[in-house]
N, C-alpha and C positions, 0 to 999 in steps of 0.2 A: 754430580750436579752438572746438567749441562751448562756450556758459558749463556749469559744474562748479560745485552748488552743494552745502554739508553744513551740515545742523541743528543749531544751536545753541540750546539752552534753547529755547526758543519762537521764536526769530529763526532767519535762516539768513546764512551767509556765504558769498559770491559768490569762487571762487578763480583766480586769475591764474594760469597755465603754460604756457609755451609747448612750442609742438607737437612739437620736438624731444627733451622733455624725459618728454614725457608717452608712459608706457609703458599706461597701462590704467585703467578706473574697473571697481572691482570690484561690481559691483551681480547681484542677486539672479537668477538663470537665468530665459528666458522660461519662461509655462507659460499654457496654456489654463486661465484661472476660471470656471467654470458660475455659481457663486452667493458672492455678499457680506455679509456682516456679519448683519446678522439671519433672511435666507434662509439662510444656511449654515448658520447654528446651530440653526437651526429641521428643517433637513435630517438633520443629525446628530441631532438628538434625536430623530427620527422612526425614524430607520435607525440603532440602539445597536450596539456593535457587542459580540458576546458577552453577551448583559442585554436582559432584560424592557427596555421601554420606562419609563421613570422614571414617570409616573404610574400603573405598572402595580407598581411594587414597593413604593409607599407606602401609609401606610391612615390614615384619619382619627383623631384625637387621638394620633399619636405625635410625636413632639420631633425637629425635623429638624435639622441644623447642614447649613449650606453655608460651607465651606469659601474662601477668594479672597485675591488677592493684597494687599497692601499699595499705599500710594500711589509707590517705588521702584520697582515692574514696570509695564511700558506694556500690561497685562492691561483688557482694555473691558470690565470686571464691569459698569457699568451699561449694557451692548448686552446682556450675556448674561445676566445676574441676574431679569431680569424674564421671561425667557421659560423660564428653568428654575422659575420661583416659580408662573406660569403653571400648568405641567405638575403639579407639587407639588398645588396647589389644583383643579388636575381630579380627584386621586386622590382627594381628601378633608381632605386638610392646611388647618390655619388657617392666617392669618397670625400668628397670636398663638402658636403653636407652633413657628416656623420662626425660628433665628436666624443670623445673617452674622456669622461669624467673619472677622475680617482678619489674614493669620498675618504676624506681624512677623517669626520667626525672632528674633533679637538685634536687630533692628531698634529704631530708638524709636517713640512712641508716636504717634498721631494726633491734628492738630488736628478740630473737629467742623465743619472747613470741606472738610476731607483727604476726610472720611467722608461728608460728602453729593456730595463731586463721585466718587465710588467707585462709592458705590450708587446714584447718581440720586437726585434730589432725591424721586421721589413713593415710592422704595421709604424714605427714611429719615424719610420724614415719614408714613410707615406705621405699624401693630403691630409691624413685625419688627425684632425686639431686633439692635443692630449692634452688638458688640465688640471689641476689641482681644484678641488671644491673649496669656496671660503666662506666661514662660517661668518664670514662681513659684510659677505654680499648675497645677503635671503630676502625673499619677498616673502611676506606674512599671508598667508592663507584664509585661515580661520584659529577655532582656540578646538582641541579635542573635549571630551567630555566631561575631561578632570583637569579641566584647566589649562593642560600642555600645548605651548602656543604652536602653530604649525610655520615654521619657517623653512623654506627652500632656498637654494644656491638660484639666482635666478637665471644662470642657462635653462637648468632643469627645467624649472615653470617656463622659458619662451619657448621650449622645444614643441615640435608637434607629434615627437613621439620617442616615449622614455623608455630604456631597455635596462633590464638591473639584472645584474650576474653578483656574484657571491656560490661559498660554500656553506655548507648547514654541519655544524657543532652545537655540543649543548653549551649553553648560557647560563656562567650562573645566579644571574638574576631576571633575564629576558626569556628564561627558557631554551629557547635553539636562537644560533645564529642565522641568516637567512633571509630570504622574503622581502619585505620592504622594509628589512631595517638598514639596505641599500643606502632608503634617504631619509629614515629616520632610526637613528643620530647619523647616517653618513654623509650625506650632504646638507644639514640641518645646521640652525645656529647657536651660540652658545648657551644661548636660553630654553632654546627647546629640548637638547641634548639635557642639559644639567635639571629642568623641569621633568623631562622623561625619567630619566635617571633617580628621581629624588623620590620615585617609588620604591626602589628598590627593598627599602626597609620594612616594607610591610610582607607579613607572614608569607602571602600566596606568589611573592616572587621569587623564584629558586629554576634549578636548572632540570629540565624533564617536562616545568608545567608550562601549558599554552591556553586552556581555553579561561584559566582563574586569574591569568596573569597580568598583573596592572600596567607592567612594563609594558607587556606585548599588546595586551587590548588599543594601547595608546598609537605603537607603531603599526599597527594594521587601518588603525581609523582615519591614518594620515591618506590611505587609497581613497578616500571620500572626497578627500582636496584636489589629489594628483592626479589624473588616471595615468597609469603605471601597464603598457600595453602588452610587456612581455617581461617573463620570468627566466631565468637560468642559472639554476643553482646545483652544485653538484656536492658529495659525499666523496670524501678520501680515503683510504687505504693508510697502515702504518708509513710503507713509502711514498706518500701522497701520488701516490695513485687514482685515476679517477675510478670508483667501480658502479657510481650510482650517478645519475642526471636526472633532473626533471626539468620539464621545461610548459609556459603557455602561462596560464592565470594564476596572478602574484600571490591569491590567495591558496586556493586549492593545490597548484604545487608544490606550494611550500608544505602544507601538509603533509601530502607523500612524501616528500622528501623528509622531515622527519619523522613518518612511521618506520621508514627504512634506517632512520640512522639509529632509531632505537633498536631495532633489530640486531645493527651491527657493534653498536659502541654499550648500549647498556646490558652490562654485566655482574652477576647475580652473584652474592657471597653471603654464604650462612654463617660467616664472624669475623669481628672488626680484626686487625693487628695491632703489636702493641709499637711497628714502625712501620713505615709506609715509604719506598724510596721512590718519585713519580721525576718526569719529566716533561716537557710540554712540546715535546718531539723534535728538539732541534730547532733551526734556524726555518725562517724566521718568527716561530711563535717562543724562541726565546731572545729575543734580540734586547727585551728589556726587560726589568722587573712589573710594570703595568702589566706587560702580556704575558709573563710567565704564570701571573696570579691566578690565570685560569686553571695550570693543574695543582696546582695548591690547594683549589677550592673544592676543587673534583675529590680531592684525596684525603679532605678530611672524612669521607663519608664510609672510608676502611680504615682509619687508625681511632683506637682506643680512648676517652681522656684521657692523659695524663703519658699519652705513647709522644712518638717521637717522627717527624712528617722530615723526610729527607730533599730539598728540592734541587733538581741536578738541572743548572741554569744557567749559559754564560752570562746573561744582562749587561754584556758588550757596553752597551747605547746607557747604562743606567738602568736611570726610574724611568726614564720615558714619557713623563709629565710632570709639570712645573707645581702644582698643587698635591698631587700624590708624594713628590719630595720633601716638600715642606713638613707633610701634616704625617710622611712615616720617620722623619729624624727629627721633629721637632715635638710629638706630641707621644704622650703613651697612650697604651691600648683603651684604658679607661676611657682618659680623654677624648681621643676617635670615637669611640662607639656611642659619649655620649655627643657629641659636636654632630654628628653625622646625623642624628637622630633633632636635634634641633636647629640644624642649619645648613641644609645639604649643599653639599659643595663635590661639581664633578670634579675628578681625581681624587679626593679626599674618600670617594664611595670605596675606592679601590682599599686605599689605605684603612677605612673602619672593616670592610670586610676580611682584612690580613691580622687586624687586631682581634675581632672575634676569634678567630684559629690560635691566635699567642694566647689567649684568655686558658688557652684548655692545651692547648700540646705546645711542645718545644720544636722549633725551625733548625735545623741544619740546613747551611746552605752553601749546598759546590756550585762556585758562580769562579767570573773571572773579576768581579768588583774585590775592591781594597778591604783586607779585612777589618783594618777599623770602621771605615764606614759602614759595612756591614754589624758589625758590633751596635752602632749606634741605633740599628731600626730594627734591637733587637730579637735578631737572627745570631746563629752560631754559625762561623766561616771556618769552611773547607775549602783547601783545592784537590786533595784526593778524595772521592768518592768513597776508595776504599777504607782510609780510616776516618771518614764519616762514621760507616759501617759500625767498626769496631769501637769508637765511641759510645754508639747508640746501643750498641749490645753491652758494655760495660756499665751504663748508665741503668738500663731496664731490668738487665740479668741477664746471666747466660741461654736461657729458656727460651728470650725474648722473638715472637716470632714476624716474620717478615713479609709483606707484599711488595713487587714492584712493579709499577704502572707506566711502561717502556712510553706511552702516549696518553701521559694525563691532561692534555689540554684537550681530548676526545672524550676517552674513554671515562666510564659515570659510575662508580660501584651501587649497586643496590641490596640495601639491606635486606635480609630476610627476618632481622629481629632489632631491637634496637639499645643493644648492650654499648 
């Protein structure tokens, strides 16, 4: 057996299985990459897709926002930030005009150590104003179609020209991440966020779907309020690596951009396991249990009922949200799934959908959280991986076989049958 290794925080763990045991390592589909990281972006900016070239739609002395992710998303704003500010300042734009919004969503707030390693040290020791978005200071728009009020951070709305960067993963309940969900829920308020959010329960929202998807239909209709003049969003590598950009019109790029991530990240298996060991690739998409929940979700869709989902997670920070804490150590799974279902509450969405996966399989979890507290939400606590392992094979059988999903906050197993 070759060594099998999954990222942890910044370290990595080295995993023991013998050959018998081991059904597959689900990693990302080959693909030919022409260009990386700052070529690519560079390339996509050059070639917009749908859209004047970004320096061609700006004009000197007007108020730019650029849009990007918080320190929670493994988003490389400072690969991309400079070379769109770049373009910006060919059309005519100051720097003194241009500010970097960081959309928390409900997130919390930034240290000013968070924020120089975001922007890169020479953009924050710039003119350009860097702020945190608050989700207390939105101007109300209009209401979407199903009701979801549209609320903006209101630099956003004064700007006269919005720029949103992100990368595209799949979502598992918005479909892919990306697009304008920039500013909805990222720079949106806690009503619109927890309204958007409160579809999630319905069937057509899962992670792969976009045009049936009640989440997404809502964060795309938000371009009807805003207009949203440039897009930049890119596709990572297991080493977050850039190997894909697209850039120009919020909508249509986005789409390429996840026809390409399907290409890369969804991956085909013709049988569930009866254990699944996944990880959400390191730091920072484990920094907490909120954000680890992505390859948990990802990984029920290759283990078995009644297998056993291994999740290898520091969750350093925790829970990472004040209502997802409450409602995973204070309520059981029943509880959540039926509460969620009657009364949605963001954070809580996270928590009913970690209960649906306790409903059917059992959670190991190598984190670096206390193992009673872990105990209490549920989960069975590890700190070695490896007799995690040997747990799980003792529990299932000797026979019991294994996947592991070195980057399951990406990567999407897709069934061929649905045992």
């Amino acid at each position: 057996m070759p060594t099998i290794e999954v990222k942890f925080s910044k370290t990595k763990k080295k995993l023991k299985i013998k050959e018998k045991n081991f059904l597959g390592n689900l990693t990302p589909n080959k693909m030919t990459i022409d260009l990386i990281n700052k070529m690519e972006v560079k390339r996509a900016l050059d070639h917009p897709i749908s859209s004047k070239k970004l320096s061609e739609l700006v004009s000197a002395n007007e108020k730019v926002v650029i849009i990007t992710s918080d320190i929670t998303r493994p988003m490389p704003s400072n690969v991309v930030l400079p070379l769109v500010i770049e373009r910006l300042k060919s059309g005519g734009v100051k720097a003194e005009d241009i500010e970097i919004i960081l959309a928390l969503g409900s997130h919390r707030s930034h240290t000013l150590e968070e924020k120089k390693y975001i922007v890169g040290e020479d953009i924050y020791n710039s003119q350009i104003k860097i702020t945190d978005s608050d989700m207390n200071n939105c101007v109300r728009l209009g209401m979407c179609n199903n009701g979801t009020p549209v609320d903006i951070f209101k630099p956003v709305v004064e700007a006269d020209r919005v720029i949103c960067l992100g990368n595209i993963d799949y979502h598992y309940f918005a479909g892919y991440s990306g697009g304008i969900k920039a500013i909805m829920p990222g720079v949106s308020s806690w009503e619109a966020i927890q309204a958007n959010h409160s579809n999630m329960v319905k069937k057509e929202s899962y992670a792969g779907n976009l045009e049936t998807n009640p989440v997404r239909l809502d964060i795309d209709q938000v371009s009807e309020f805003i207009k949203v003049d440039f897009l930049v969003n890119v596709i990572l590598d297991e080493k977050k690596n850039i190997v894909k950009a697209v850039a120009g019109d919020i909508i249509k790029a986005h789409r390429q951009g996840c026809q390409h991530l399907d290409k890369l990240y969804g991956v085909t298996i013709n049988e569930k396991a009866d254990i699944v060991i996944t990880s959400p690739g390191g730091f920072p998409k484990d920094i907490n249990l909120y954000q680890s929940q992505k390859a948990l979700d990802n990984s029920k869709h290759a283990v078995k009922k009644g297998g056993i989902i291994i999740l290898v997670a520091s969750a350093k920070e925790g829970f990472g949200e004040e209502h997802f804490e409450k409602w995973m150590i204070n309520k059981s799974p029943d509880e959540m799934i039926r509460d969620i279902e009657d009364n949605f509450i963001l954070g809580g969405h996270k928590a009913a959908a970690i209960a649906r996966i306790l409903k059917t399989n059992q959670i190991f979890f190598v984190s670096d959280l206390d193992d009673v507290l872990v105990k209490k939400i549920g989960f069975k606590p590890f700190k070695s991986v490896n007799v995690a392992i040997e747990k799980s094979i003792k529990a299932l059988g000797k026979d019991a076989q294994i996947y592991v999903i070195p980057t399951g906050g990406s990567v999407l197993p897709i069934n061929r049958n649905s045992n």
